[in-house]
N, C-alpha and C positions, 0 to 999 in steps of 0.2 A: 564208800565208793572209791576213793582216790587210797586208799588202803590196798581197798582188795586189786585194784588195777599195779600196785606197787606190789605185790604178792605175786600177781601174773606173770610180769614182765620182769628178766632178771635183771639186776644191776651188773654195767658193761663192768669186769673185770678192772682192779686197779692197778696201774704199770708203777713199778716200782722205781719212781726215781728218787733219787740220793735227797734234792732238794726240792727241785720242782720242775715241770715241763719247758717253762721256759730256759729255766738254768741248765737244765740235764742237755737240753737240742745244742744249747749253744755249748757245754761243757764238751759234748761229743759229736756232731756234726759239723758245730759252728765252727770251732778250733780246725777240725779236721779241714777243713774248706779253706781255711786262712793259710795253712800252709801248705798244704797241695797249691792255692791259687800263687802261692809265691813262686814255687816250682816251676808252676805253668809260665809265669812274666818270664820268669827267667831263661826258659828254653826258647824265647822269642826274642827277650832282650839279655843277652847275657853281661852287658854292662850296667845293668841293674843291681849288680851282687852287692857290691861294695854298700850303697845307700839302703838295701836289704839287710844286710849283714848288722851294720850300724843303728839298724832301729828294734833289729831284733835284742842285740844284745843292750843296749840302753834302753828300750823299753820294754824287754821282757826276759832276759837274762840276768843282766844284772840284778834287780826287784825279783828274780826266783829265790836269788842265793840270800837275800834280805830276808825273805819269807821264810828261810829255814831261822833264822834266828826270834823272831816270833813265835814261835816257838819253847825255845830256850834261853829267851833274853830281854822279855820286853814288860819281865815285873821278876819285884823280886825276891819271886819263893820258884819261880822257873829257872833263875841265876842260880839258884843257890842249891837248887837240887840236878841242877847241870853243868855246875861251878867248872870239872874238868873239863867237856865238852865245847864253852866258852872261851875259859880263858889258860888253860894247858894247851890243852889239843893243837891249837892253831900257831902256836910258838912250838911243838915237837915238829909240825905239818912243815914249818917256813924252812927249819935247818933242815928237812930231810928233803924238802925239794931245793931248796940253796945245792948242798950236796950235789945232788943228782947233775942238777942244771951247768955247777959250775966245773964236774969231773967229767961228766959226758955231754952236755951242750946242750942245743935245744931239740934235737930229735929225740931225745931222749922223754923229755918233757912230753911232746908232743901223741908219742905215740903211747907214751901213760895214759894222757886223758882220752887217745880215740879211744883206744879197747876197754878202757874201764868207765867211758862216757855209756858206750853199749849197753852194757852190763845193767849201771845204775839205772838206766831208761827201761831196762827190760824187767827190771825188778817193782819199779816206781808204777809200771802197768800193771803186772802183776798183783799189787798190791790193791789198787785202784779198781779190776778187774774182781776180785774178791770182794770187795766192798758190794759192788750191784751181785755179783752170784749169791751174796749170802741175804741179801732181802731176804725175809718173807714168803714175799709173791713170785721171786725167781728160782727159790730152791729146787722144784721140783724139776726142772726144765732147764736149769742148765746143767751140763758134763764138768765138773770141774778140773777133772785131770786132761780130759781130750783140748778144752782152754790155756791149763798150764803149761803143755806142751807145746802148743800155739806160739804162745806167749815169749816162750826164749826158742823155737826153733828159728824162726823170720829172723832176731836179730844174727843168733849162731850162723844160718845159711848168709845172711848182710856181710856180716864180716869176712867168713868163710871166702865171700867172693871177692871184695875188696882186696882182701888179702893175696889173692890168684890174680890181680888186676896189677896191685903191688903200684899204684902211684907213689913216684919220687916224694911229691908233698902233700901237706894238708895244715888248709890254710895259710900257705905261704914258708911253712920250716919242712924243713927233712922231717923225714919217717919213715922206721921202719915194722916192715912188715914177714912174720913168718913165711917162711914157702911152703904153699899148699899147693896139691895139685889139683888138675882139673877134674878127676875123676871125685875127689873128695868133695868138690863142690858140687858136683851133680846127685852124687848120694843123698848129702843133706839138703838138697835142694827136689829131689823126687820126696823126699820121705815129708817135707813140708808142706809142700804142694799137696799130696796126699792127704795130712790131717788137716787141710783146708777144705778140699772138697767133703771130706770127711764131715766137717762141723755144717758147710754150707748145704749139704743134706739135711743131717739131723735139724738144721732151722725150718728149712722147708717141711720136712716130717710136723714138726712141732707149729708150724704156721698152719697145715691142713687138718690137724688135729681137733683144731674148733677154737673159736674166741678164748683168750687168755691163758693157754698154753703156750706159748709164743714168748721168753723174757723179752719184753721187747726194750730194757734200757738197757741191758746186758749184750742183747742184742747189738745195738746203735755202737756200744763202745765196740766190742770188739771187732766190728767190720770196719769202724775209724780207726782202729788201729791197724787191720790187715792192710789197710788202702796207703796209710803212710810209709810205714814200714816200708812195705815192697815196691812201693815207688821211692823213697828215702833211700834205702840199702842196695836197691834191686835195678830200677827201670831208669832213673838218671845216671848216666855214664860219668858225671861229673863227682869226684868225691866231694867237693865243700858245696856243690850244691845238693847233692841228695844229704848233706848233713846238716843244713841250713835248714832243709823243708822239715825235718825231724826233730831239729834244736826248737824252731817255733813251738810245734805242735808242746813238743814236752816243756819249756818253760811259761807258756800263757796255761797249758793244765796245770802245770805245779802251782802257778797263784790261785786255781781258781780250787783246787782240791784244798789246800792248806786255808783258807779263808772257808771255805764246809766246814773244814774239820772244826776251824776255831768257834764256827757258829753254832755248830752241833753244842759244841761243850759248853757256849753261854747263852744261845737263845736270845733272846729278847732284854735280858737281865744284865746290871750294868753289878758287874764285880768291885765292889769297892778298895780291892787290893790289885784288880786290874785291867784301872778304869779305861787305859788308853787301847788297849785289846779288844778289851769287851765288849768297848765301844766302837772300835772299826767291826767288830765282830755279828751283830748286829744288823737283823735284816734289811736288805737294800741300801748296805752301807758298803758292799762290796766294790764302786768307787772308790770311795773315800779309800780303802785297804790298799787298791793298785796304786793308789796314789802315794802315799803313805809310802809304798814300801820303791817307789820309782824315785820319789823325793831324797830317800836317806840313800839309796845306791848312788845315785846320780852324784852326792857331796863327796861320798865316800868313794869312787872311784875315778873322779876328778882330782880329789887329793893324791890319790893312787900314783895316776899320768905324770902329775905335777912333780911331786917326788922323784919319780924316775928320770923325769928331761934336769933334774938338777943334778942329782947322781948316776951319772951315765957307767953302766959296769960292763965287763966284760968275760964270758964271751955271752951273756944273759942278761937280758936287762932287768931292771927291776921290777919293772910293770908284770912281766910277765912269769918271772917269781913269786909275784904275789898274788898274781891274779890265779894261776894254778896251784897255791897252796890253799885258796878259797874255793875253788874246787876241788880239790881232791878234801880239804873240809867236810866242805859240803855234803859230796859222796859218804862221808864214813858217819857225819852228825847224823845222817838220814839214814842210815840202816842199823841207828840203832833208836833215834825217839819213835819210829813208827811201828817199832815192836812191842817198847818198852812200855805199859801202860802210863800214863795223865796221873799224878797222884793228885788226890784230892787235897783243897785248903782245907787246912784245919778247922779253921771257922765254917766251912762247911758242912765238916766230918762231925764239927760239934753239934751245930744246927737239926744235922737229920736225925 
């Protein structure tokens, strides 16, 4: 009886999330909500920014750039098979922004990391954005080129119009900006708008089509991202605060995708060559990992500060040489471990 009534009646479609429902709402609404709501304090209280600013990047900026070294650094057959990207890379990284900082100043710096902040954020989706389109269960229903096009038009037109705004500063240093005109902005800005409504049919299309045609984690991300973006880039008149509302959003997803990725790869399973990973890795130990990775930013760029107020340089301070050689770091470690495949431990290679 209870067969044949399970026969009858179909089983509701399964939504393809990364980890699970509770983790996916928060990885993409939840986030998305936390930093549009910063946005929102701040269009009411704009003397909010600074204690904004400060909790972002100490508690969630700083612990992103942690996270990329976990990566690449936190046992060692990942040292050792990322040896240059560790410990080369970031000693080429220091001289060529020393250079830069102390023959061209801090504008210089400054307007390195907005445009190439863009960029990395618009790739980092993209990437993320791939992950839920290639489920399974969302393949047949999502477009993945009308997405990719999505994907870097919003931040292209962001910039594009910043650019035509042309603010004096960001975040407090000079910056400069190419001259765009305004017609260029409205081109790529109708042609965006365009593949939005574009997509936001097809979802409709695909929602009255009938239960489980619909991707619906695929879904959730990319309208959290159309929502930030275009309020980020777009609807805030403010530059550091529409880039505050966008720096959130992307450094609490960067811990939380980088902590999937590591749990994907260990599961349940404590690596005996990389215990301490494995083990923040590790279902509903994803605490423990924010923390972890908040604890060694927090030592580590407190030594940073300290350093700098003892070596006061000019016309660049330290702090800020080296805080933007850990970004631009950062930027380059990440475009290429998230290509690069995971080699397998030996021991494991041997095992299977």
């Amino acid at each position: 009886m209870v067969s044949a009534l399970a026969i009858a009646i179909p089983s509701r479609p399964a939504v393809a999330w990364l980890y699970g429902r509770n983790f996916d709402l928060g990885f993409t609404l939840g986030i998305a909500a936390l930093a549009l709501l910063a946005g929102g304090a701040l269009s009411v209280h704009p003397g909010w920014f600074v204690p904004i600013f400060f909790l972002n990047m100490w508690g969630l900026g700083f612990p992103h750039v942690v996270a990329t070294f976990t990566r690449v650094a936190f046992d060692r057959q990942s040292f050792a098979q990322h040896r240059f990207l560790v410990a080369g890379l970031p000693a080429l990284m220091f001289v060529a922004v020393v250079g830069i900082g102390v023959s061209q100043g801090q504008w210089a710096l400054a307007t390195i990391y907005l445009f190439w902040q863009a960029f990395h954020y618009a790739r980092q989706n993209y990437g993320i954005a791939q992950t839920y389109a290639r489920r399974p269960e969302n393949v047949g229903g999502v477009n993945e080129r009308l997405s990719r096009w999505i994907l870097y038009a919003i931040p292209l037109w962001g910039i594009l119009f910043r650019s035509f705004e042309a603010p004096p500063t960001f975040l407090g240093l000079d910056v400069w900006f190419p001259p765009v005109p305004e017609v260029a902005v409205r081109a790529v800005g109708a042609v965006t708008a365009g593949l939005i409504v574009w997509w936001c049919v097809e979802q409709l299309r695909l929602a009255r089509a009938g239960e489980g045609r619909l991707p619906i984690s695929h879904f959730l991300y990319m309208a959290s991202y159309i929502a930030v973006f275009v309020t980020g880039y777009l609807l805030i008149d403010d530059l550091d605060v529409g880039w505050l509302v966008v720096s959130i959003w992307h450094n609490a997803q960067y811990l939380g995708f980088v902590w999937y990725t590591n749990n994907k790869q260990f599961g349940a399973r404590l690596d005996p060559q990389r215990r301490l990973l494995s083990r923040l890795s590790q279902p509903r130990h994803l605490p423990a990992f924010l923390l972890t990775c908040a604890l060694i930013s927090t030592v580590a760029y407190s030594l940073i500060f300290y350093a700098s107020s003892l070596l006061v340089l000019q016309p660049v301070s330290l702090a800020l040489l080296i805080g933007q050689t850990l970004n631009y770091h950062h930027y380059i470690v990440d475009a290429v471990i998230w290509r690069r495949p995971k080699v397998a431990p030996k021991a494991a290679l041997a095992a299977a």
